[in-house]
Backbone bond lengths (Angstrom), bond angles and torsions (degrees), N, CA, C in turn:
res aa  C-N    CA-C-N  psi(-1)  N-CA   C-N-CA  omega(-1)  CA-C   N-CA-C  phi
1 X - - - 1.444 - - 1.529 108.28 -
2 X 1.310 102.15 136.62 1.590 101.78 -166.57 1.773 98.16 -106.95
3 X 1.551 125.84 138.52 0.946 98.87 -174.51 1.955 87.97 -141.74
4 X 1.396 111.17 174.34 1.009 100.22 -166.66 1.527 126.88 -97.70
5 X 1.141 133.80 160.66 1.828 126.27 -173.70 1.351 121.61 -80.49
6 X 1.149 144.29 157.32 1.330 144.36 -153.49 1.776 86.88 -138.94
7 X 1.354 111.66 147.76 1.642 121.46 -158.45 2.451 84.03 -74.15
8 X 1.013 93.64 156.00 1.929 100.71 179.49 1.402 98.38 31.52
9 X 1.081 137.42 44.87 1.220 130.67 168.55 1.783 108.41 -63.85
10 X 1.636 134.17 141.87 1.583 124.36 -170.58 1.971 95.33 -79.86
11 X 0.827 98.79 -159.19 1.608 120.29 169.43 1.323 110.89 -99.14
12 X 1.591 129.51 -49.00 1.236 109.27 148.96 0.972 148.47 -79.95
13 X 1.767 132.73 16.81 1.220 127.35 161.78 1.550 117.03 -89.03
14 X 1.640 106.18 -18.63 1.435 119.92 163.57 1.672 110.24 -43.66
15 X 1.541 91.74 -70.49 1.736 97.79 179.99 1.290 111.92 -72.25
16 X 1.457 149.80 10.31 0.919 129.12 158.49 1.486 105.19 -105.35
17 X 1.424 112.83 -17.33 1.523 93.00 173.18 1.814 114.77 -90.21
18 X 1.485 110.11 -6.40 1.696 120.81 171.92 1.766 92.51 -59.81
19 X 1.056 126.00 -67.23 1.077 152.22 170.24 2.037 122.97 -13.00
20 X 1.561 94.38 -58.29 1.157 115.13 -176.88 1.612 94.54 -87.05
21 X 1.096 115.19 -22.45 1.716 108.97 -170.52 1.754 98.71 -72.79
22 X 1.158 107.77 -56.82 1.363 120.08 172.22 1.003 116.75 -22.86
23 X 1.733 130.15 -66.87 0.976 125.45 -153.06 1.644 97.47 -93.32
24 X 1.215 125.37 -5.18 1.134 114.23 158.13 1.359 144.68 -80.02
25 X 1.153 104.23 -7.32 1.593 137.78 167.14 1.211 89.15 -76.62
26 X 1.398 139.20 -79.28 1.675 138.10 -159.80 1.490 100.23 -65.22
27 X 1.255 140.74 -20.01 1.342 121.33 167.21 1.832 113.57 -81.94
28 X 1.234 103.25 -19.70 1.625 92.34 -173.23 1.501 109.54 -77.96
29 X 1.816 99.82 -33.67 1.597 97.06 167.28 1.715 113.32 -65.64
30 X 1.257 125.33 -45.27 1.228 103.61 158.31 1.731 152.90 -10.19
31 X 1.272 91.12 -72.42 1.412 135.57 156.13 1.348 110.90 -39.09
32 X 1.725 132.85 -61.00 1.234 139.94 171.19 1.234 110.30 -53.68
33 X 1.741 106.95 -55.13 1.623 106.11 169.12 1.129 129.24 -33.60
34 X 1.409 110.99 -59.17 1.428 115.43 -167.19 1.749 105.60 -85.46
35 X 1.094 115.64 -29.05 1.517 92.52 150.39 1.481 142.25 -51.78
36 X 1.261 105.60 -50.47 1.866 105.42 179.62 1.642 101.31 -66.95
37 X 1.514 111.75 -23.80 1.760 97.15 -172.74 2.011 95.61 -78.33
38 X 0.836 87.15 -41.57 2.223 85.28 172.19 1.868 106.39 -56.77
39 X 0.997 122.80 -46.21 1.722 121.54 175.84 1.009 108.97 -52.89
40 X 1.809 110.62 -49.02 2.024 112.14 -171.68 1.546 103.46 -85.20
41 X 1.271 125.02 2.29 1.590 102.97 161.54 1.347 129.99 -62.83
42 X 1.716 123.09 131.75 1.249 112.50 177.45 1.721 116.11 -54.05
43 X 1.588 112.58 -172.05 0.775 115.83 -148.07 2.076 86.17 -99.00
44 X 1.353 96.19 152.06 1.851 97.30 -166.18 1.701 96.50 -79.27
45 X 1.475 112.42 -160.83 0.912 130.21 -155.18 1.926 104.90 -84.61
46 X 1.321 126.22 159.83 1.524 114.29 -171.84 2.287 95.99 -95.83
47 X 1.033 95.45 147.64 0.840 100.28 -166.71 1.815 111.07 -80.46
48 X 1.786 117.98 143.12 1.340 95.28 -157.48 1.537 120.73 -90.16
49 X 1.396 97.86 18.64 1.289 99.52 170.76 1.777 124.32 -163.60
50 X 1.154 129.84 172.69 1.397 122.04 -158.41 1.719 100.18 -101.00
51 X 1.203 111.35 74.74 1.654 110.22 -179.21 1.057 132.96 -28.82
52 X 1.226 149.90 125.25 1.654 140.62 -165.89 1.875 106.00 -112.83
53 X 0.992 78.74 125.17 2.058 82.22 177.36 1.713 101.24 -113.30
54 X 1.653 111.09 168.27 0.508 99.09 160.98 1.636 122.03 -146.81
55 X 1.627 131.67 145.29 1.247 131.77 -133.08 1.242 105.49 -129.28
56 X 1.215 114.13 118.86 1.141 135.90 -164.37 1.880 103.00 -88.70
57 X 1.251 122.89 107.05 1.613 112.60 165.88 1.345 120.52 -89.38
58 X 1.175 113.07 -173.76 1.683 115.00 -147.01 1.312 100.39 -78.74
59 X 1.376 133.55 -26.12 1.708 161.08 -134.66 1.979 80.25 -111.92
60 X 1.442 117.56 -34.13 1.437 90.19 176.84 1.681 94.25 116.62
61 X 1.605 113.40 -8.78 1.816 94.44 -167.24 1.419 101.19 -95.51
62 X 1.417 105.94 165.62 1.288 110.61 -172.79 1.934 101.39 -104.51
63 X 1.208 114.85 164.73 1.401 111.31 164.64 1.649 106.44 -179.23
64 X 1.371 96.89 151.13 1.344 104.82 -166.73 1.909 109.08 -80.60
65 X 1.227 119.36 151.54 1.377 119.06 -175.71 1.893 108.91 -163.99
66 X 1.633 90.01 106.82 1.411 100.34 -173.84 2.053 116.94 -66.73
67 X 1.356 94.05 162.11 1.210 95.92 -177.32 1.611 112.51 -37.24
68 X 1.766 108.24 -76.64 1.472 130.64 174.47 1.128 115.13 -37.19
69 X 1.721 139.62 -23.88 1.480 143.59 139.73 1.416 113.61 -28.49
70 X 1.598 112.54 -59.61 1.683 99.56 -170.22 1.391 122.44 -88.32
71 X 1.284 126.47 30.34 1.274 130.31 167.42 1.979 105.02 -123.63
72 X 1.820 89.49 129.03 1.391 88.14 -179.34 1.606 110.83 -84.80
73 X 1.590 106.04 147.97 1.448 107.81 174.44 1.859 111.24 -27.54
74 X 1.721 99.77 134.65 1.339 103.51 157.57 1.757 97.20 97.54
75 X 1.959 106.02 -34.51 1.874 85.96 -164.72 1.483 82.93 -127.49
76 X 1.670 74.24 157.54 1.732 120.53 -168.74 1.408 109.33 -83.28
77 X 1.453 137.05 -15.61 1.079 127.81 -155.61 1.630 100.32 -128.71
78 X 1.606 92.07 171.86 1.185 108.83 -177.72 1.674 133.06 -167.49
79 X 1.242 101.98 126.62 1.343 102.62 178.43 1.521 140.80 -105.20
80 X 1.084 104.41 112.49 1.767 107.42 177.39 1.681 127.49 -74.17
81 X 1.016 138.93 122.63 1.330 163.43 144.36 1.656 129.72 -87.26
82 X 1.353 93.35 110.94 1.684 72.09 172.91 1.874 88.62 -158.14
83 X 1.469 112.19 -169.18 1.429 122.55 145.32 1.583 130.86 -130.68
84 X 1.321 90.21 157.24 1.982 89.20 -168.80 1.482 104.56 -71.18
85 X 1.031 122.95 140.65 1.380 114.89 166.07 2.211 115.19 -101.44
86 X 1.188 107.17 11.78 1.403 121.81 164.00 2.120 110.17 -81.12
């Protein structure tokens, strides 16, 4: 890894900053690692029941809205928004 020189830089801040570069390179590959092994995990356990929330609209009404409601056909994900009222 080629890295670049700093103007009077010593000999040991070279090797300690060659050094520190290194291991920052081996953590990002890390990091990649342990991401793709989190993507290839199967899929977890089904959950044992259909959670019910409940959602407050802007008008003040309340209404009930199950888990399996907030995901649209086909996707896996999901995002929460809200604010604390504490």
């Amino acid at each position: 890894m080629k890295a670049s020189r700093f103007p009077n830089e010593s000999a040991a801040y070279r090797q300690a900053r060659q050094t520190l570069l290194e291991a920052e390179a081996a953590l990002r590959k890390q990091v990649e690692e342990v991401a793709a092994r989190r993507r290839a995990l199967p899929p977890g356990g089904a959950i044992k029941e259909d959670y019910v929330f409940e959602e407050l609209s802007p008008e003040g009404a309340v209404r009930r809205v199950r888990l399996s409601e907030l995901f649209a056909p086909g996707q896996d994900s999901l995002l929460v928004s809200g604010t604390s009222s504490t």
